[in-house]
Structures are given as structure tokens and as C-alpha cells.
C-alpha positions in Angstrom: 24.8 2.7 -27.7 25.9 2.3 -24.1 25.9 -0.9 -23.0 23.1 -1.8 -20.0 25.8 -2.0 -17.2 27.3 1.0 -18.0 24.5 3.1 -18.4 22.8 1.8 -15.1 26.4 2.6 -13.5 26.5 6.0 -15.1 23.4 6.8 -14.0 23.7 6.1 -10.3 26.5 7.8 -9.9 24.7 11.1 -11.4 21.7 10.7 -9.8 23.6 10.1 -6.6 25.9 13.7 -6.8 22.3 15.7 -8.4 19.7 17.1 -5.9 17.2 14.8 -4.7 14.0 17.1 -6.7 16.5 16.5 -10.0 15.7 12.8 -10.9 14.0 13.5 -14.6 16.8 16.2 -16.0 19.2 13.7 -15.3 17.7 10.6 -16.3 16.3 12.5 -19.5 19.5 13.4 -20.3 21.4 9.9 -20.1 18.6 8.2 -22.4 18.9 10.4 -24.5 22.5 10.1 -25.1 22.5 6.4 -24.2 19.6 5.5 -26.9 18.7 8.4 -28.8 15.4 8.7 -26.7 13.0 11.2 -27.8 11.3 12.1 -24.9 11.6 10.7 -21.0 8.5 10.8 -18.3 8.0 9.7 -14.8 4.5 9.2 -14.2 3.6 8.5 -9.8 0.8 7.3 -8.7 -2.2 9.9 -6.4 -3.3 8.6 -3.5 -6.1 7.0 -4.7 -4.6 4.7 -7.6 -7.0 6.7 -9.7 -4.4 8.6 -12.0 -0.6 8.5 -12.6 0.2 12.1 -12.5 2.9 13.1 -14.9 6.2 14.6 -12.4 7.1 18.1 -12.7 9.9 19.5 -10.8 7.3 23.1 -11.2 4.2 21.7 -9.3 4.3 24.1 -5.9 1.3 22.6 -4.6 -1.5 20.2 -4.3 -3.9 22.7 -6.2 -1.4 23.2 -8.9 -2.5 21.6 -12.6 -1.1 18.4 -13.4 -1.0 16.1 -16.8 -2.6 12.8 -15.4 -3.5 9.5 -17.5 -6.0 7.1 -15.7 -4.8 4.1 -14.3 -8.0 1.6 -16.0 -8.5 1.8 -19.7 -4.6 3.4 -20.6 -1.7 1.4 -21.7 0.6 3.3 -19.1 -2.1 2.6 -16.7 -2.2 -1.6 -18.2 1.6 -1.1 -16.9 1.6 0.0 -13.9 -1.9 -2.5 -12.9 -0.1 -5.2 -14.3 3.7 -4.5 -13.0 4.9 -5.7 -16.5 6.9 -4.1 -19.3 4.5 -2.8 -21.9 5.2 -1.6 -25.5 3.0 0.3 -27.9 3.1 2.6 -31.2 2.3 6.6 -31.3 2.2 6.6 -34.8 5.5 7.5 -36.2 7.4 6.7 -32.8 6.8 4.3 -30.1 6.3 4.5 -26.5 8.0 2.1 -23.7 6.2 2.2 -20.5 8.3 0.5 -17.4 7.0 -0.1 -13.7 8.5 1.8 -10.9 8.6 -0.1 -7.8 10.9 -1.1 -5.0 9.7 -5.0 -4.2 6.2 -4.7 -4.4 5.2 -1.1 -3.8 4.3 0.6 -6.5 5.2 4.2 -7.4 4.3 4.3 -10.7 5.4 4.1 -14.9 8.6 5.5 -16.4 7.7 5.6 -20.0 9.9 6.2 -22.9 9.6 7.4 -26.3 12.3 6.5 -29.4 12.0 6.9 -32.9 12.1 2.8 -34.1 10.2 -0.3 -32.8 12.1 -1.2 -30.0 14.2 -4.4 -29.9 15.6 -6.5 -27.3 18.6 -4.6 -26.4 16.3 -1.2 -25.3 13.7 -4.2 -23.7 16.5 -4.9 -21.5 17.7 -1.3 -20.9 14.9 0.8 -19.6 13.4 -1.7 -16.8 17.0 -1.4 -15.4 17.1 2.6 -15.8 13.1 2.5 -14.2 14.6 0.1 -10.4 17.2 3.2 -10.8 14.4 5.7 -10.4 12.4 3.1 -8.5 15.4 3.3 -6.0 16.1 7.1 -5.6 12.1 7.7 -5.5 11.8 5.7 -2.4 15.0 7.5 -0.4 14.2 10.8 -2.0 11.2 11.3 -0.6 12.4 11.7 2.9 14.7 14.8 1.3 12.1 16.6 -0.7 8.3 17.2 -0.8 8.1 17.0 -4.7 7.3 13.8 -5.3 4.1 14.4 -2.9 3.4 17.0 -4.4 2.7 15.1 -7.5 1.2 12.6 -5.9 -2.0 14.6 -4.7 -4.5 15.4 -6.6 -5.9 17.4 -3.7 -4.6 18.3 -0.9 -4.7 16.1 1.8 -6.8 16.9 5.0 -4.7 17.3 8.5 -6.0 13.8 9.6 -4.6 12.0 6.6 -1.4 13.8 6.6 -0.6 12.0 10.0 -2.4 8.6 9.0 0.0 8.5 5.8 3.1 9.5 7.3 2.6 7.0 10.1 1.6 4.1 7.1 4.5 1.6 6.4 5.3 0.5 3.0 2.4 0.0 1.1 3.7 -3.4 -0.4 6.3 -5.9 0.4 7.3 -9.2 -1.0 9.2 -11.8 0.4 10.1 -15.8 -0.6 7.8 -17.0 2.1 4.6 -14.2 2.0 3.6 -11.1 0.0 1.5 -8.1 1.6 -0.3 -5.2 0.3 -2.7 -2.7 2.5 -5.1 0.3 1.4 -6.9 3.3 2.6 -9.5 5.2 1.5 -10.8 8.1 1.6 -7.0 8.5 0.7 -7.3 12.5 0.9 -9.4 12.7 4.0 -8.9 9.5 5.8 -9.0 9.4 9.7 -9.2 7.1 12.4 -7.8 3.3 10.0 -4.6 2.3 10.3 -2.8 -0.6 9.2 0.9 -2.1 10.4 3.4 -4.8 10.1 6.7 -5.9 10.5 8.9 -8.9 9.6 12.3 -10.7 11.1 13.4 -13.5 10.7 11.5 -15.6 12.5 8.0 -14.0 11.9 5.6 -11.7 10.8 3.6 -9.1 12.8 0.4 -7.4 10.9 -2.9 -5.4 12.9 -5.1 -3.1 11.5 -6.4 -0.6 13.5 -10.1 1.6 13.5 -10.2 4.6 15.8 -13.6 5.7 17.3 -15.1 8.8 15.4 -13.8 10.7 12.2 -11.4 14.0 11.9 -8.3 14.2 13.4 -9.1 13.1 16.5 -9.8 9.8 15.4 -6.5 10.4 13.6 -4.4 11.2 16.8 -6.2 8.2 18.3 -5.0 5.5 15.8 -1.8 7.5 15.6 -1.5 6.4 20.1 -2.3 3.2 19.5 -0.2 2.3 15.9 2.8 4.5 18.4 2.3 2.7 21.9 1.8 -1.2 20.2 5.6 -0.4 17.6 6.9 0.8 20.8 5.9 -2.4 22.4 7.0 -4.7 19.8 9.9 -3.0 19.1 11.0 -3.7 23.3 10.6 -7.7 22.4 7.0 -7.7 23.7 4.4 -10.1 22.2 1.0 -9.3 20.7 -0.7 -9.9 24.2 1.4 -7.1 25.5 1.7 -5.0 22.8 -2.6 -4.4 22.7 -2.6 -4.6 26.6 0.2 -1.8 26.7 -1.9 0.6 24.2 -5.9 0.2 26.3 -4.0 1.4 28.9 -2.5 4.5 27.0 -5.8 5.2 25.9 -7.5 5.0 29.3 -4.6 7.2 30.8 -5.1 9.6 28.3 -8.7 10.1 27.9 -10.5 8.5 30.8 -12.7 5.9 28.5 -14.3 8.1 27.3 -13.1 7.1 23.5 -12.0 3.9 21.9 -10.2 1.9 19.0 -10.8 -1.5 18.1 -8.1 -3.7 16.3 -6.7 -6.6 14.9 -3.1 -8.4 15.5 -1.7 -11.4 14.4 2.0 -12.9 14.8 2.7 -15.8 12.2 6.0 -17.9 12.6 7.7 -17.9 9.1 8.7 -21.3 9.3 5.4 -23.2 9.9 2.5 -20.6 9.3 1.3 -21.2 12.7 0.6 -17.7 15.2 -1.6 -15.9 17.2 -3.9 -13.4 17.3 -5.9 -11.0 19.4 -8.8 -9.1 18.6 -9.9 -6.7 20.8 -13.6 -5.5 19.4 -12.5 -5.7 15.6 -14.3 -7.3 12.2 -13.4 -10.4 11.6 -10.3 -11.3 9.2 -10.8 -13.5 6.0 -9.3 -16.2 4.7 -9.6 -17.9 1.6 -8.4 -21.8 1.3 -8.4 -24.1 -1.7 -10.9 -22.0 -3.5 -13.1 -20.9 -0.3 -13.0 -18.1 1.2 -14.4 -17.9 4.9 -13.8 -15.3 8.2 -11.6 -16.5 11.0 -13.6 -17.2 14.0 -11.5 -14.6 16.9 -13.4 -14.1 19.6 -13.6 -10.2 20.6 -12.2 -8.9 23.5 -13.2 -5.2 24.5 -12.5 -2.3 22.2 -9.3 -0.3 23.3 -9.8 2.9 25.8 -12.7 1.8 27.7 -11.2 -0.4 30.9 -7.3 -0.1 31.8 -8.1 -3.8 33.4 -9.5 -5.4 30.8 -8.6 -8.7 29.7 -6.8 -9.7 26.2 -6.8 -12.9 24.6 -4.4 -15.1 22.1 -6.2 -17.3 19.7 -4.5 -19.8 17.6 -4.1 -19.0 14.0 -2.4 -20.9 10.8 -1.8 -19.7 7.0 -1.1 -22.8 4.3 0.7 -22.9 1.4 -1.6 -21.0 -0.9 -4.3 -19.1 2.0 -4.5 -15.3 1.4 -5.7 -13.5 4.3 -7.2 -10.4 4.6 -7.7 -8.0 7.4 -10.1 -4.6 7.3 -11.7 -2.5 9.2 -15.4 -2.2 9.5 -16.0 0.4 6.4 -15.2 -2.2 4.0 -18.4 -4.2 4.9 -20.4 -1.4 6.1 -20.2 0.9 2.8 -23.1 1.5 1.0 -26.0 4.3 -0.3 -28.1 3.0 2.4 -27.7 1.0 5.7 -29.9 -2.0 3.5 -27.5 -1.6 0.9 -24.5 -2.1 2.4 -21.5 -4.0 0.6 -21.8 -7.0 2.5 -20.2 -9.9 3.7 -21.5 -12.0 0.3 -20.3 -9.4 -2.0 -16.8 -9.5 -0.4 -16.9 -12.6 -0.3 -17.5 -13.1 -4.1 -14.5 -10.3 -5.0 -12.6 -12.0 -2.5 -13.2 -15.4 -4.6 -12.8 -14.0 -8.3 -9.7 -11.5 -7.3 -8.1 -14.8 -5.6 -5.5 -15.3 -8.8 -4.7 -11.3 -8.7 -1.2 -10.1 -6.4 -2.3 -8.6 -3.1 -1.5 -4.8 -4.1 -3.5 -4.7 -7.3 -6.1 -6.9 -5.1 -6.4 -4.4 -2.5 -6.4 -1.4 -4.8 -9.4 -3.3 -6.8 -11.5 -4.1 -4.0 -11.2 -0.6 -2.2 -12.2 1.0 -5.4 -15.7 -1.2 -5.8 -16.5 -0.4 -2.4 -16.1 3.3 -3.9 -18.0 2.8 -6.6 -20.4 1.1 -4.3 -20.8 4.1 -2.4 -20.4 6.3 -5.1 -17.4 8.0 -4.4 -18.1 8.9 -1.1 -17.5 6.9 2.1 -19.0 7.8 5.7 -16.8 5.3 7.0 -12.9 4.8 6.6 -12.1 2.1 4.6 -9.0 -0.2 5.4 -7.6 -3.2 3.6 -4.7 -5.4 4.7 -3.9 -8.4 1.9 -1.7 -11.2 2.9 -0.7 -14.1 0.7 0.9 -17.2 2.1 3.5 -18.6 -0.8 3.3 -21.9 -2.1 7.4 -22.4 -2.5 9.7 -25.5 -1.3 10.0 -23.5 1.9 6.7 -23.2 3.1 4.9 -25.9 3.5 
């Protein structure tokens, strides 16, 4: 048996010299010299975080038939929900299902099947072989549409093509924070958005809820997400960066449309920031086993007034707080306008998820506001799930 360095070695230096579409073949193939595996699958996430839909190089389109296994009540689906190594028994072989992610964005499960109860020495092989994959999934996918393909279910409306492709990474972890956002309707969503960036010194996180539904609601969060990166990106602070896009919006369409949103800068260092809300929900936070909103006054939605006014509020995270930012759908879902989720129900979710990492948190939550609904939103739904860390650092 190849030793774990070697293989891991091997392996990148195939996958790096094989076509981006030809991950499987040549992963297959090294297990299955390597350890003797029996049979090698990559298994990606849809949109939704309903299914992980088995990869085939073959699928052509969104409509083509897929092999899917749910993502509650499965062992590959206890895997990728729980990010941890899971093991289990198909009768005369056994099965060893491994997360694929890059920090804390999930892609999905590489599982792999072998002949004998696994032991440590394959324990300690295939997570290393699944970062591989994890790795050349997340660069791949600017070279080829396969992996998309998979992904979908369905295929995607025009509005949500732009709304995903304009979407950072869904996750990130870092020593002093750890974020996770969510959309949904993920085939068909419009007019949500959420953003962020980190430095350094701080991190930068809105969410953004464009009037109307379709793609122009679409093209209208797309404006504003554009004209506030182009703002930070000059040096400009959150102030600016909201100010800057009203007044794209009022050149371009006269006020006669608008977009509401959320921005907060935090300062690594002390958890201390700003934030400016101009016609958005209120955020959450939840402290030492409370959770309660943050009390931003609203400024004027985006679009209507190229004078109007925007304000900074003062903001701090603790050791600990997990904030969370959405967009009106959240709240609003519901059979019935007297049925509506609700702050309290939130709220409650928002107190019994507390102890659950922000992207199986915000993947949770969107799907009971689904089931709430059931499974069909009139409103884009938008989560954005920050958790402040408790380490030596930071605090």
C-alpha cells in the first residue's frame, strides 16, 4: 500500500496534468491501485442542500437523470451535515464517506468502497485524497461547467444564474470568525444578495434585497452588490460604499425602483464596527444564551433620493455572539400573511441551532422556512450567519 504522502503527491501531480472535467477517472484509478478500492464516487451538493447528486462526467444538462441520495436521513448525507469522517458496512464490503470542502464551504462527500473493515491507515488516507478533490473542485469550476451541471437539479432560472455567479464563497472560516450565507428559492432566486470580505484588519458583510422579483430584481441587486465591491474595493468605507450605490440607482432608473440593505464593518481585533442600514430588517444577535435584534435605525431604501442621507451606528460582536443578517423573506414566509414565520419562531431556531456551525445553521433554518411555506416561497429568502470565536485572540 502506498504510503499517505505519496499517494496525496501522486495524485496532485495527475490531477494537475488531466483535464479539469477528469477528476473521478483519475482519482478512481489511484485508489484503486493505492488501496485496492472497489469502487470510488464524488457525490456534490444541488443548490438547495436537498440531495448530493452522484458526478458524472456524461450529465449534458440540468434535465439530464442523475443518481442522488438525500442529504437528512442517509449516512453520506450524516457526512456531509456533520463535516466528519463517517464509516459504515454494505454487507460484504464497507463504505468510507469523506467531506469535501475548502475551509468551510461545502461541496459535498467522496465516498469509498473496499472489501475489509477499514483500519487506521485507510482512516487516515481518504480525508487527505477528499482536500485533494476538495481543492481541484473549487479551481475547476472556473474551467468547466460540469460540476454545475451536477449540481442542478433543475435548471436554474436567468435571474439566479446572475445572483449565483455574483455570490461569494458560501463559507469561510477563520481563527477569529466563521461565516456561512444561504439563498433560497436556490433555482429561481432574484432580487437577495449577500457579500463580504476580510483583510487584515476587518471584516465587511451586507445583505442586500432588491425591490420586485425576476430578473430585474436580479440586475438590481447585481448594481448595487457591483457599485458597493467597487467602492470598497477603492478604500472607501461603509458610509460611502451605500451612498455611492443610491446614487447609481437613482442615475439609472429615476427612483422609480429600490433595494434596501444591510452593512456592517467589524475590526478583527476588538469586535467593535459600524453599520448602516438603509430600509433593511433588522440583524440578530444572540449573547450568552439570548438571542435579540440589533436596534439600527433605517435610513431610506436605495434608488429613491440621490440626496439622501446615510447613517453609521455603532456595532460590537463578543467572544461567543453569532449574528445573523437576512432579508425580509425569512420573517415574512408563510401559507398566509397570519401565518407568517415570525420573529418568535426565529427566534426559537435561532436559540436551539445556537451550538450548530454557521453553514449547517443557515442551511437548517432556510429549509424550515421552506417547509413553513411548503416548498414554495413568494419572497426570496436570504441568510447571512456570523459567529464571533471565543479563542485567546479575541476577547
Amino acid at each position: 500500500m502506498a504510503e499517505p504522502p505519496d499517494l496525496v503527491d501522486d495524485l496532485q501531480v495527475a490531477l494537475d496534468a488531466a483535464p479539469p472535467y477528469a477528476v473521478m477517472p483519475v482519482v478512481e484509478a489511484a485508489l484503486r491501485e493505492a488501496i485496492g478500492a472497489l469502487g470510488v464516487t464524488l457525490l456534490l451538493a444541488d443548490y438547495a442542500e436537498v440531495a448530493l447528486q452522484v458526478f458524472d462526467n456524461e450529465r449534458r444538462s440540468a434535465t439530464s437523470t442523475s443518481r442522488s441520495v438525500h442529504v437528512e436521513g442517509t449516512e453520506v448525507g450524516r457526512c456531509y451535515r456533520s463535516q466528519e469522517l463517517t464509516v459504515e458496512p454494505l454487507g460484504s464490503t464497507w463504505r468510507i464517506n469523506a467531506p469535501v470542502s475548502v475551509r468551510c464551504e461545502r461541496f459535498g462527500v467522496l465516498t469509498v468502497e473496499v472489501a475489509e473493515e477499514p483500519g487506521d491507515d485507510l482512516l487516515a488516507i481518504v480525508p487527505q485524497v477528499a482536500v485533494v478533490v476538495s481543492y481541484v473542485v473549487a479551481s475547476a469550476r472556473r474551467y468547466t461547467d460540469v460540476f454545475e451541471r451536477v449540481r442542478r437539479r433543475r435548471r436554474l432560472s436567468l435571474a439566479a444564474e446572475l445572483q449565483w455567479e455574483l455570490l461569494p464563497v458560501l463559507g469561510y472560516d477563520a481563527e477569529t470568525f466563521t461565516l456561512a450565507g444561504a439563498l433560497e428559492p436556490a433555482y429561481e432566486v432574484g432580487g437577495d444578495n449577500f457579500d463580504y470580505a476580510v483583510d487584515g484588519e476587518r471584516l465587511t458583510v451586507s445583505v442586500t434585497d432588491a425591490m420586485g422579483h425576476g430578473l430585474e430584481a436580479a440586475l438590481l441587486s447585481t448594481l448595487v452588490v457591483a457599485a458597493m465591491r467597487n467602492c470598497r474595493r477603492a478604500g472607501e468605507g461603509i458610509v460611502e460604499q451605500v451612498t455611492v450605490a443610491n446614487q447609481v440607482l437613482c442615475e439609472q432608473f429615476g427612483g422609480d425602483t429600490f433595494a434596501t440593505v444591510v452593512i456592517m464593518n467589524i475590526a478583527l481585533d476588538t469586535g467593535r464596527g459600524h453599520a448602516v442600514n438603509a430600509g433593511h430588517p433588522q440583524p440578530w444577535r444572540h449573547r450568552r444564551g439570548s438571542a435579540e435584534r440589533l436596534a439600527l435605525a433605517p435610513d431610506l431604501p436605495l434608488g429613491l433620493f440621490p440626496d439622501s442621507r446615510y447613517h453609521a451606528h455603532p456595532i460590537e460582536v463578543d467572544p461567543g455572539d453569532r449574528l445573523v443578517l437576512l432579508s425580509d423573506g425569512v420573517l415574512e414566509a408563510g401559507p398566509s400573511a397570519d401565518e407568517s414565520f415570525g420573529a418568535g419562531r426565529f427566534s426559537t431556531h435561532l436559540d436551539a441551532d445556537r451550538a450548530v456551525p454557521p453553514r449547517e445553521f443557515v442551511r437548517r433554518l432556510i429549509r424550515r422556512v421552506v417547509d413553513h411555506r411548503d416548498d414554495s416561497l413568494r419572497d426570496d429568502a436570504t441568510l447571512l450567519c456570523v459567529d464571533w470565536s471565543e479563542g485567546p485572540d479575541n476577547g
